[in-house]
C-alpha angles and dihedrals in degrees: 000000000000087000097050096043087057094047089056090050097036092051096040080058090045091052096036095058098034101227119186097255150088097276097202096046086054099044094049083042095061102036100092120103099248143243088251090072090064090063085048095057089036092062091041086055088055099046097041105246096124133029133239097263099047089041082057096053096047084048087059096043102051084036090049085040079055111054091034096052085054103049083040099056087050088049095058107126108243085234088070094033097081124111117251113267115216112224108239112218121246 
Protein backbone atom coordinates (compact mmCIF):
# COMPACT_ATOMS: atom_id res chain seq x y z
CA UNK A 1 0.00 0.00 0.00
CA UNK A 2 2.74 2.18 1.01
CA UNK A 3 4.22 1.66 -2.69
CA UNK A 4 1.32 2.38 -4.44
CA UNK A 5 0.44 5.06 -2.60
CA UNK A 6 4.36 6.75 -3.65
CA UNK A 7 4.04 5.96 -7.27
CA UNK A 8 0.35 8.16 -7.32
CA UNK A 9 1.98 10.91 -5.68
CA UNK A 10 5.23 10.56 -7.33
CA UNK A 11 3.61 10.48 -10.74
CA UNK A 12 0.69 13.48 -9.94
CA UNK A 13 4.18 15.67 -9.17
CA UNK A 14 5.74 14.26 -12.32
CA UNK A 15 2.52 15.42 -14.50
CA UNK A 16 1.88 18.65 -12.53
CA UNK A 17 5.00 19.99 -13.13
CA UNK A 18 5.48 18.62 -16.53
CA UNK A 19 8.78 17.35 -16.28
CA UNK A 20 10.49 15.96 -19.41
CA UNK A 21 10.17 12.36 -18.58
CA UNK A 22 8.14 9.06 -18.70
CA UNK A 23 5.94 9.77 -15.59
CA UNK A 24 5.10 6.36 -14.90
CA UNK A 25 8.61 5.00 -15.30
CA UNK A 26 9.71 7.74 -12.63
CA UNK A 27 7.25 7.37 -10.47
CA UNK A 28 7.57 3.40 -10.33
CA UNK A 29 11.35 4.17 -10.28
CA UNK A 30 11.26 5.97 -7.26
CA UNK A 31 8.73 4.17 -5.35
CA UNK A 32 11.02 1.64 -3.43
CA UNK A 33 11.73 2.14 -0.26
CA UNK A 34 15.47 2.91 -0.58
CA UNK A 35 19.03 1.57 0.46
CA UNK A 36 19.29 4.45 2.81
CA UNK A 37 16.89 2.95 4.92
CA UNK A 38 19.26 0.08 5.55
CA UNK A 39 21.69 2.39 7.12
CA UNK A 40 18.56 3.74 9.21
CA UNK A 41 17.59 0.24 10.74
CA UNK A 42 21.09 -0.57 10.93
CA UNK A 43 21.81 2.38 13.38
CA UNK A 44 18.28 1.60 15.48
CA UNK A 45 19.61 -1.96 15.88
CA UNK A 46 22.72 -0.46 17.39
CA UNK A 47 21.22 1.81 19.57
CA UNK A 48 18.83 -0.15 20.61
CA UNK A 49 15.69 1.39 19.38
CA UNK A 50 14.44 -1.65 17.51
CA UNK A 51 14.90 -5.10 18.00
CA UNK A 52 16.37 -7.93 15.80
CA UNK A 53 13.11 -9.22 14.48
CA UNK A 54 11.68 -6.25 13.59
CA UNK A 55 15.42 -4.97 12.03
CA UNK A 56 15.01 -8.13 9.93
CA UNK A 57 11.57 -7.33 8.63
CA UNK A 58 12.34 -3.81 7.67
CA UNK A 59 15.82 -5.53 5.77
CA UNK A 60 13.23 -7.76 3.61
CA UNK A 61 11.07 -5.29 3.00
CA UNK A 62 13.45 -2.51 1.63
CA UNK A 63 15.37 -5.51 0.03
CA UNK A 64 11.93 -6.93 -1.40
CA UNK A 65 10.95 -2.64 -2.29
CA UNK A 66 13.95 -3.03 -3.96
CA UNK A 67 13.80 -6.13 -6.46
CA UNK A 68 10.01 -5.47 -7.20
CA UNK A 69 10.47 -1.57 -8.17
CA UNK A 70 13.27 -2.95 -10.84
CA UNK A 71 11.55 -5.56 -12.49
CA UNK A 72 8.21 -2.81 -12.30
CA UNK A 73 9.75 0.03 -13.96
CA UNK A 74 10.77 -2.39 -16.69
CA UNK A 75 6.84 -3.73 -16.76
CA UNK A 76 5.27 -0.14 -17.56
CA UNK A 77 3.36 -0.50 -20.30
CA UNK A 78 4.96 1.80 -23.29
CA UNK A 79 1.60 3.28 -23.54
CA UNK A 80 2.28 5.07 -19.91
CA UNK A 81 6.09 5.49 -20.55
CA UNK A 82 5.83 9.11 -23.04
CA UNK A 83 6.87 11.96 -22.11
CA UNK A 84 4.65 14.22 -21.46
CA UNK A 85 3.88 16.38 -24.41
CA UNK A 86 3.12 20.32 -23.57
CA UNK A 87 0.18 21.59 -25.49
CA UNK A 88 1.28 24.39 -27.49
CA UNK A 89 -1.75 27.57 -27.68
CA UNK A 90 -3.33 28.36 -30.65
Amino acid sequence: MLLGGKVLVAYLLARLTRLAARPMQLAVGLAQVGEFSFVLASVGLSAGVIDRSLYLAMLSTVAASIVVSTVAVRLVPTSLMRPQQESVGP
